[in-house]
Backbone and ligand atoms as CSV (ligand in chain L), in Angstrom:
chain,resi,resn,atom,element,x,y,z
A,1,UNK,N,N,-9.058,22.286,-78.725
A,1,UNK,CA,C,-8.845,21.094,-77.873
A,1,UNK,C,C,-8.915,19.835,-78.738
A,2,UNK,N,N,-8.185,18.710,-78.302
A,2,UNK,CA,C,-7.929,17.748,-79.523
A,2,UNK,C,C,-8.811,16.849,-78.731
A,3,UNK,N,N,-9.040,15.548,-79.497
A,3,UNK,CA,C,-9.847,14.618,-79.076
A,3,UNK,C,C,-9.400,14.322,-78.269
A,4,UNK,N,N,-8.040,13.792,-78.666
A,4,UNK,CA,C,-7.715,13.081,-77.392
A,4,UNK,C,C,-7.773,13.812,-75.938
A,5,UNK,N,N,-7.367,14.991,-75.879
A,5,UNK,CA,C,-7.613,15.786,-74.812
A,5,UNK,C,C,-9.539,15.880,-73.878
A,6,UNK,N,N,-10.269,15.478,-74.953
A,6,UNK,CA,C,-11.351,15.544,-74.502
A,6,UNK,C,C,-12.198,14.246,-73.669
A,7,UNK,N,N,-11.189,13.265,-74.840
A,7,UNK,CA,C,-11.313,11.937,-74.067
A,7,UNK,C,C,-10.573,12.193,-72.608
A,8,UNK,N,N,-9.376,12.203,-72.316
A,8,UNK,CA,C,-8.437,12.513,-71.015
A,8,UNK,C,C,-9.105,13.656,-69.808
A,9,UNK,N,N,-10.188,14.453,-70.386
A,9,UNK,CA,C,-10.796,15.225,-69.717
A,9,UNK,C,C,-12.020,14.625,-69.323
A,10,UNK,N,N,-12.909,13.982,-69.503
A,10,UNK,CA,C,-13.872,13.048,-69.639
A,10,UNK,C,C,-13.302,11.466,-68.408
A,11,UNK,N,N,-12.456,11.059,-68.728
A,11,UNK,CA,C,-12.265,10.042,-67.893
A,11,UNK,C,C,-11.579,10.735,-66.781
A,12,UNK,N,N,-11.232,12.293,-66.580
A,12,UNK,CA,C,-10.679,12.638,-65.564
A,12,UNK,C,C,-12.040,12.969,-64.428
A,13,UNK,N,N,-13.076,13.249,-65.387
A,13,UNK,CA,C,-14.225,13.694,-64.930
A,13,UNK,C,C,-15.228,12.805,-64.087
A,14,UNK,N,N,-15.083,11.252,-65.100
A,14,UNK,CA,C,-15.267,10.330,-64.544
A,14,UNK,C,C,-14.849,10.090,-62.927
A,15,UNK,N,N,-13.174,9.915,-62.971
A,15,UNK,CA,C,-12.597,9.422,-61.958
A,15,UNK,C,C,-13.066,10.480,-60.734
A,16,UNK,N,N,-13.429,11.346,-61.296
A,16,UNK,CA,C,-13.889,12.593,-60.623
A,16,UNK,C,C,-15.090,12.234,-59.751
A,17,UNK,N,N,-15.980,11.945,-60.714
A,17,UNK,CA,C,-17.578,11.510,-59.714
A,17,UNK,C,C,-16.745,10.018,-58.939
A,18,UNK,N,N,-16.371,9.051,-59.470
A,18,UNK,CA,C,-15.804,8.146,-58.558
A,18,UNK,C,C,-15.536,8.561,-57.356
A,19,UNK,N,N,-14.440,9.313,-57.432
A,19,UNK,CA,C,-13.595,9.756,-55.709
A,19,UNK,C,C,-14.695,10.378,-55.311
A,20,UNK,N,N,-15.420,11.109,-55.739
A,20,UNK,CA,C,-16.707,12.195,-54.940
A,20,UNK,C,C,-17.646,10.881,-54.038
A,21,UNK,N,N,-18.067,9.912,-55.131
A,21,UNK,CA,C,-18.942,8.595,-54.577
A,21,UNK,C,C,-18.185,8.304,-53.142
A,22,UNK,N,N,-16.783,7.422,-53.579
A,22,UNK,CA,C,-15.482,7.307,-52.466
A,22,UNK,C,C,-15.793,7.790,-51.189
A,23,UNK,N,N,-15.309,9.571,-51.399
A,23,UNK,CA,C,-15.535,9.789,-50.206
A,23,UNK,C,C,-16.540,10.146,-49.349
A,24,UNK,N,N,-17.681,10.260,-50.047
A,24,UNK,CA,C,-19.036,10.558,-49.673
A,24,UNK,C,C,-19.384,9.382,-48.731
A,25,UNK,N,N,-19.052,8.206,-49.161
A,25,UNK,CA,C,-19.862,6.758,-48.377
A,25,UNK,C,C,-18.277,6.681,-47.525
A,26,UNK,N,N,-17.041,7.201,-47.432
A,26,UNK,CA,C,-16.375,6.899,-46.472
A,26,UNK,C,C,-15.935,7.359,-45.565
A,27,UNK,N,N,-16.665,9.015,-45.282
A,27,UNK,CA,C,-17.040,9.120,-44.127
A,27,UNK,C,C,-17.580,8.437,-42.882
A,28,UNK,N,N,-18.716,7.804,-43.707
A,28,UNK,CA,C,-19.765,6.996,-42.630
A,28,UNK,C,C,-19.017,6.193,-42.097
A,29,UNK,N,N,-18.118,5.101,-42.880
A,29,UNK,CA,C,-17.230,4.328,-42.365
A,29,UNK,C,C,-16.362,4.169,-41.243
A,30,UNK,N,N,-15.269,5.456,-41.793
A,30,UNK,CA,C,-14.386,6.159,-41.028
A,30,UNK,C,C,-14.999,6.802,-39.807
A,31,UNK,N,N,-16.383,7.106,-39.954
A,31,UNK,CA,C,-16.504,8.099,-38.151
A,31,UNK,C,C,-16.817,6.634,-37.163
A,32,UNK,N,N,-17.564,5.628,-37.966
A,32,UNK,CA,C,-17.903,4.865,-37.103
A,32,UNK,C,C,-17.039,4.068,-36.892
A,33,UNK,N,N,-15.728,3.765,-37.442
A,33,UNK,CA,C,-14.602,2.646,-37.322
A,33,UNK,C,C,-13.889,3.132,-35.643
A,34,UNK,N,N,-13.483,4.326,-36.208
A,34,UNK,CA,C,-13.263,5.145,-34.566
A,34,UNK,C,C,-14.048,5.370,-33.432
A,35,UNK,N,N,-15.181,5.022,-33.688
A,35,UNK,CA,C,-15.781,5.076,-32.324
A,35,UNK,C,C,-15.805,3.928,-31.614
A,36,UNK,N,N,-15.999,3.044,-32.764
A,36,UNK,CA,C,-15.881,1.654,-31.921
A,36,UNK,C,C,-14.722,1.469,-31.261
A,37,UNK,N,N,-13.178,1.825,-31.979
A,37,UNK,CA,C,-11.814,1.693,-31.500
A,37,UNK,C,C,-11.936,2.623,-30.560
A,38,UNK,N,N,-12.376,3.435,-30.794
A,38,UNK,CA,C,-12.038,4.594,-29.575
A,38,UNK,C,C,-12.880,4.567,-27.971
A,39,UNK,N,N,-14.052,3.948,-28.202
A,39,UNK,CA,C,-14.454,3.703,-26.897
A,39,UNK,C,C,-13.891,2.666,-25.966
A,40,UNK,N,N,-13.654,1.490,-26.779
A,40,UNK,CA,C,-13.114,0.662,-25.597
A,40,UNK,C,C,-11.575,1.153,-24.885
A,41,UNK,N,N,-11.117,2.355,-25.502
A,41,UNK,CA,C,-9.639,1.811,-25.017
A,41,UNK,C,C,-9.958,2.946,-23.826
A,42,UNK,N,N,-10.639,4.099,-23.593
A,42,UNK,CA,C,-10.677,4.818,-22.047
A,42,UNK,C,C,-11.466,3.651,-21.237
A,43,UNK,N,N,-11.534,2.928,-21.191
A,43,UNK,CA,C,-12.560,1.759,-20.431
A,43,UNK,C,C,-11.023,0.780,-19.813
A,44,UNK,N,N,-10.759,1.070,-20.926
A,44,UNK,CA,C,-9.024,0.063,-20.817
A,44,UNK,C,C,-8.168,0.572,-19.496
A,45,UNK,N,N,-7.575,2.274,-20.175
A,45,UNK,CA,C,-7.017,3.006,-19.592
A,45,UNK,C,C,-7.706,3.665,-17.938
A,46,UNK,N,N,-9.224,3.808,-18.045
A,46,UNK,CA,C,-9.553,3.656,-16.513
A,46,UNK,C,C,-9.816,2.556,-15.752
A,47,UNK,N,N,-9.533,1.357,-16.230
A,47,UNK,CA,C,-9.712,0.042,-15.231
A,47,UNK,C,C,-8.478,0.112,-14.841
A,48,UNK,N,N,-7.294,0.160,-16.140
A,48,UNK,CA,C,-5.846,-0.302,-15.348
A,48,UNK,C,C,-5.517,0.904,-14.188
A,49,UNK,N,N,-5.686,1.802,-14.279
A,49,UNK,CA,C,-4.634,2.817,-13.052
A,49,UNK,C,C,-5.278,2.107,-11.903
A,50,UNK,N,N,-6.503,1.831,-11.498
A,50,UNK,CA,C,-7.591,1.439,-10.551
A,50,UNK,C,C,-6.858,0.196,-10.210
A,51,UNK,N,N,-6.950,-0.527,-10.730
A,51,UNK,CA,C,-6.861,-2.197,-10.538
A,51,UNK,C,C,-5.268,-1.832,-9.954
A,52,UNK,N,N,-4.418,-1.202,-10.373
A,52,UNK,CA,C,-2.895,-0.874,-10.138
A,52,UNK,C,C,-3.137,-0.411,-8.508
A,53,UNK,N,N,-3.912,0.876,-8.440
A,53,UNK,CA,C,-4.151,1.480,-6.853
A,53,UNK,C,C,-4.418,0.499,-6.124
A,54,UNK,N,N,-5.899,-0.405,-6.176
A,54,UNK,CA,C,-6.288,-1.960,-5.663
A,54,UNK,C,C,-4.960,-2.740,-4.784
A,55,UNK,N,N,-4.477,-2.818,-6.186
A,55,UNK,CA,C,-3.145,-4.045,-5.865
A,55,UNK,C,C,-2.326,-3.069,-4.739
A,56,UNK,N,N,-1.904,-1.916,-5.069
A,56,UNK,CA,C,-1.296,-1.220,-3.649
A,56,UNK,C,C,-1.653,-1.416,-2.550
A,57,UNK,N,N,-3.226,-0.876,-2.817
A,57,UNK,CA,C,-3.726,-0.556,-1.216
A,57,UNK,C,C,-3.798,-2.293,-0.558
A,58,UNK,N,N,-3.755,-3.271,-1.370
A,58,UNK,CA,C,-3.604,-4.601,-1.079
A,58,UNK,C,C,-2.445,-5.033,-0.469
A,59,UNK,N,N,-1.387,-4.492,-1.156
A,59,UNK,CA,C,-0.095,-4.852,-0.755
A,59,UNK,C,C,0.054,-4.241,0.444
A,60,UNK,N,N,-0.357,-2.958,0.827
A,60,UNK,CA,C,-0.104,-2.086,1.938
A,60,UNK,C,C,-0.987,-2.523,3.012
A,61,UNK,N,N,-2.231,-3.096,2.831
A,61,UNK,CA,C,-2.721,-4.128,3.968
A,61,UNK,C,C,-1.974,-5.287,4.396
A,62,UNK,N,N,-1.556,-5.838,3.351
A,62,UNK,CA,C,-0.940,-6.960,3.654
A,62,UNK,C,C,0.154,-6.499,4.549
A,63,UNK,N,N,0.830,-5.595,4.185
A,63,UNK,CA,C,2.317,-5.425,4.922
A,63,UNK,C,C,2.032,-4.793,6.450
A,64,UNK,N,N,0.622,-3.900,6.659
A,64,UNK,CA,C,0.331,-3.552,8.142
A,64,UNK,C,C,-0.199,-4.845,8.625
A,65,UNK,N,N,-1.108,-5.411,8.085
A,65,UNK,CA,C,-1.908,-6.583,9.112
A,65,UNK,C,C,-1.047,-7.630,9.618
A,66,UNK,N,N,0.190,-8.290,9.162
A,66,UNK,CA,C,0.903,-9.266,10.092
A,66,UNK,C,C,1.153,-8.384,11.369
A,67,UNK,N,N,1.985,-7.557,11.877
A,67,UNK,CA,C,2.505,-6.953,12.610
A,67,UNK,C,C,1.548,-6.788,13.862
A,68,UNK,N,N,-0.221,-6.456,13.204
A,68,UNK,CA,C,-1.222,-5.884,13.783
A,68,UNK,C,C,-2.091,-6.939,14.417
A,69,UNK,N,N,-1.615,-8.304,14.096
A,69,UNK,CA,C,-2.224,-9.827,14.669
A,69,UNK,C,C,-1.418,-10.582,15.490
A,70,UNK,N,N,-0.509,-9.511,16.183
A,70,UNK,CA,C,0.315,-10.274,17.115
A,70,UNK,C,C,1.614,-10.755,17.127
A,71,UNK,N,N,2.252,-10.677,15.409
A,71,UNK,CA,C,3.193,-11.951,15.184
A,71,UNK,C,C,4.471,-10.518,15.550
A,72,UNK,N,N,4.415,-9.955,15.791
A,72,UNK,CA,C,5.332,-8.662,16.249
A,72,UNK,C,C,6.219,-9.478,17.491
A,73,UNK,N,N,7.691,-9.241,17.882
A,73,UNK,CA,C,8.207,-9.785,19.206
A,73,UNK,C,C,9.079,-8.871,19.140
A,74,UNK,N,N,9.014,-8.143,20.581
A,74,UNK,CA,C,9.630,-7.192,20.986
A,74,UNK,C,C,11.238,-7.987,21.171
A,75,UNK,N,N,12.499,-6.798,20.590
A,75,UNK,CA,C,13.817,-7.358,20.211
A,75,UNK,C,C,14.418,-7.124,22.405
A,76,UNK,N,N,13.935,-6.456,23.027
A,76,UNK,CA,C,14.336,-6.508,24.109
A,76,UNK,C,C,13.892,-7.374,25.048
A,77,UNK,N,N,12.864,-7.488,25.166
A,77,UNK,CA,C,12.060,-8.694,26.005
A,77,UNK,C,C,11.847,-9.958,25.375
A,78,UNK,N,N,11.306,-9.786,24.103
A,78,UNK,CA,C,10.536,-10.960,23.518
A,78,UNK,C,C,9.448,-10.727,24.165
A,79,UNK,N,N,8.470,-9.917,24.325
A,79,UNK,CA,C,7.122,-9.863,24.891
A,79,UNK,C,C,6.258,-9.618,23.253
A,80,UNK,N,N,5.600,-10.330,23.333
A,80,UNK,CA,C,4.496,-10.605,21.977
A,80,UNK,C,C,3.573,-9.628,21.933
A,81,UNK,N,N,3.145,-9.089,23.264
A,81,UNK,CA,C,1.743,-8.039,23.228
A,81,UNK,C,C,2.461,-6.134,23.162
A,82,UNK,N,N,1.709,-6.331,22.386
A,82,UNK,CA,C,2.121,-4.458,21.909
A,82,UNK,C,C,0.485,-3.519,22.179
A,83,UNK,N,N,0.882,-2.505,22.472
A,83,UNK,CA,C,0.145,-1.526,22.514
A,83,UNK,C,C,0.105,-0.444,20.710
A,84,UNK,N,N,-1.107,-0.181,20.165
A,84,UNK,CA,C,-0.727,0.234,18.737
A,84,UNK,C,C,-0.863,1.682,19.351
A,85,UNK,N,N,0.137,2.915,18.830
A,85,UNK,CA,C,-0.821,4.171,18.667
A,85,UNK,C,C,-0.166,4.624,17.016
A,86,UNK,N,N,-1.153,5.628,17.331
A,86,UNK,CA,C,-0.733,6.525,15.664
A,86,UNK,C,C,0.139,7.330,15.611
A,87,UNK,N,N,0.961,7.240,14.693
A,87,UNK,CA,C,2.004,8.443,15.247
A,87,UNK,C,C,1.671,9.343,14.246
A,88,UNK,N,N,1.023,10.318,14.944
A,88,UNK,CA,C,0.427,11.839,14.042
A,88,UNK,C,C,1.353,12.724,13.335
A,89,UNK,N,N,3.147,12.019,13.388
A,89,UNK,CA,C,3.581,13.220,12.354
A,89,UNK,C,C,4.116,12.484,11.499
A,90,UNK,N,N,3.627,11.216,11.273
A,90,UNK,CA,C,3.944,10.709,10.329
A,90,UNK,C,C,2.415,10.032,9.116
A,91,UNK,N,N,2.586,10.834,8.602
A,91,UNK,CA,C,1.497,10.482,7.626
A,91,UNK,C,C,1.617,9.630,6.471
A,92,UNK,N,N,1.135,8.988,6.279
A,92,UNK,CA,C,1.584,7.085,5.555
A,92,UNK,C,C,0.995,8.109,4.007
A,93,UNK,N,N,-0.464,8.155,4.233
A,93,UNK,CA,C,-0.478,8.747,2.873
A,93,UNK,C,C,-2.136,9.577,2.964
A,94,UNK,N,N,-2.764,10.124,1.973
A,94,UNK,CA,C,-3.548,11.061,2.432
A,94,UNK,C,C,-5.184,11.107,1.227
A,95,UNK,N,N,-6.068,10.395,1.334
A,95,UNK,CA,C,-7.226,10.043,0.191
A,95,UNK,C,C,-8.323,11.035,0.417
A,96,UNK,N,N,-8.235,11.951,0.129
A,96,UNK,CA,C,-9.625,12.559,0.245
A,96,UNK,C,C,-10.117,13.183,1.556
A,97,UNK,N,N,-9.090,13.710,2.438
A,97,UNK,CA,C,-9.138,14.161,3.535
A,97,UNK,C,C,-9.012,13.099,4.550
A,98,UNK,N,N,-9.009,11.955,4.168
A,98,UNK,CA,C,-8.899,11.169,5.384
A,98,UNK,C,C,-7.426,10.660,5.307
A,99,UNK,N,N,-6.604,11.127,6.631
A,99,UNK,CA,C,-5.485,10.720,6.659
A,99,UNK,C,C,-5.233,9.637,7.393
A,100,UNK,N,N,-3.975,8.869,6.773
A,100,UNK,CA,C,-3.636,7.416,7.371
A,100,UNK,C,C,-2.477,7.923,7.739
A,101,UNK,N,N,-2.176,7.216,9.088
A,101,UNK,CA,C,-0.835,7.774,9.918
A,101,UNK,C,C,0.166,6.517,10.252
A,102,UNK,N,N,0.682,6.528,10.350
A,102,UNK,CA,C,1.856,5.488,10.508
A,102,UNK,C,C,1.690,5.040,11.896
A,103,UNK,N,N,1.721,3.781,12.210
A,103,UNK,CA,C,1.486,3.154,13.215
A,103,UNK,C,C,2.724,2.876,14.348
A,104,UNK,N,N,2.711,3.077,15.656
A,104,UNK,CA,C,3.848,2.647,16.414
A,104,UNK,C,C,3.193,1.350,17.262
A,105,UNK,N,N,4.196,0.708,17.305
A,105,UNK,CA,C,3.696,-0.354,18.410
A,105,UNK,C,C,4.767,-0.611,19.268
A,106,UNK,N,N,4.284,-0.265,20.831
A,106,UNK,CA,C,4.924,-0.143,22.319
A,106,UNK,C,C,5.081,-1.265,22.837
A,107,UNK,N,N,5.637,-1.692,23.207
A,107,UNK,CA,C,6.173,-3.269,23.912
A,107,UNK,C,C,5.346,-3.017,25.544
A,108,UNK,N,N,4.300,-3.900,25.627
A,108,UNK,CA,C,3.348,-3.258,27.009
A,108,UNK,C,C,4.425,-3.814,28.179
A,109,UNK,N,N,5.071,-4.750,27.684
A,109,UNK,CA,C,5.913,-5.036,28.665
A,109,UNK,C,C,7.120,-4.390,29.089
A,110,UNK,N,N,7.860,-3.475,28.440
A,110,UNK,CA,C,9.165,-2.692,28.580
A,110,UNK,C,C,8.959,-1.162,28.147
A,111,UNK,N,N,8.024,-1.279,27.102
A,111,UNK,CA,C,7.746,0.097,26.708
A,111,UNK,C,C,8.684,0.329,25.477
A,112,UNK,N,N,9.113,-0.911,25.006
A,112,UNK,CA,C,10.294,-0.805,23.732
A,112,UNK,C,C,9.234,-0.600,22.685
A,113,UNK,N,N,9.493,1.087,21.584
A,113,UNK,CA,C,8.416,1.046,20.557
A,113,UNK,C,C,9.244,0.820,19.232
A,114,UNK,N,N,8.584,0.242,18.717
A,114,UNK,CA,C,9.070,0.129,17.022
A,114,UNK,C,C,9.079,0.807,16.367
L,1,ZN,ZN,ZN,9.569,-5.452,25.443
């Protein structure tokens, strides 16, 4: 083996304990860089679907409650007062066993339903 080869083996040896140092301390780094990134974003991803459902079930109040405060006018009479029932084969949508049914409203005055 020539010198020079021994020198080139020696600083390979070197660079050797280097990368060993490297990756020894950059583990620690690396597990903890990801946890920090990695926890906030399911915190992210379960607020938004939620806050999204919210805004539905918001919008879907909004769109039953005018109708359900009167401002309804029957197209045959013009009579303002309605009778509400549920119409049981129509199912609006379904959470956990409790079903929401689609609403009819009867004209008390003619019997015209919507
Ligand atoms: Zn009517």
């Amino acid at each position: 083996m020539s010198e020079f080869e021994q020198k080139v083996l020696k600083l390979l040896e070197e660079i050797n304990g280097k990368l060993d140092k490297l990756l020894k301390t950059e583990p620690t780094s690396v597990s903890s860089a990801p946890t920090t990134s990695v926890t906030p974003s399911p915190a992210v991803t379960t607020v938004k679907p939620s806050a999204i459902v919210d805004k539905q079930e918001e919008e879907a109040r909004m769109e039953q409650k005018p109708p359900v405060e009167g401002r309804r006018v029957c197209p045959e009479c013009g009579g303002t007062s309605f009778a509400t029932h549920e119409d049981r084969s129509q199912v609006l949508h379904q959470m956990g066993g409790v079903k929401i049914y689609a609403k009819r409203y009867v004209c008390k005055k003619c019997g015209w339903e919507a």
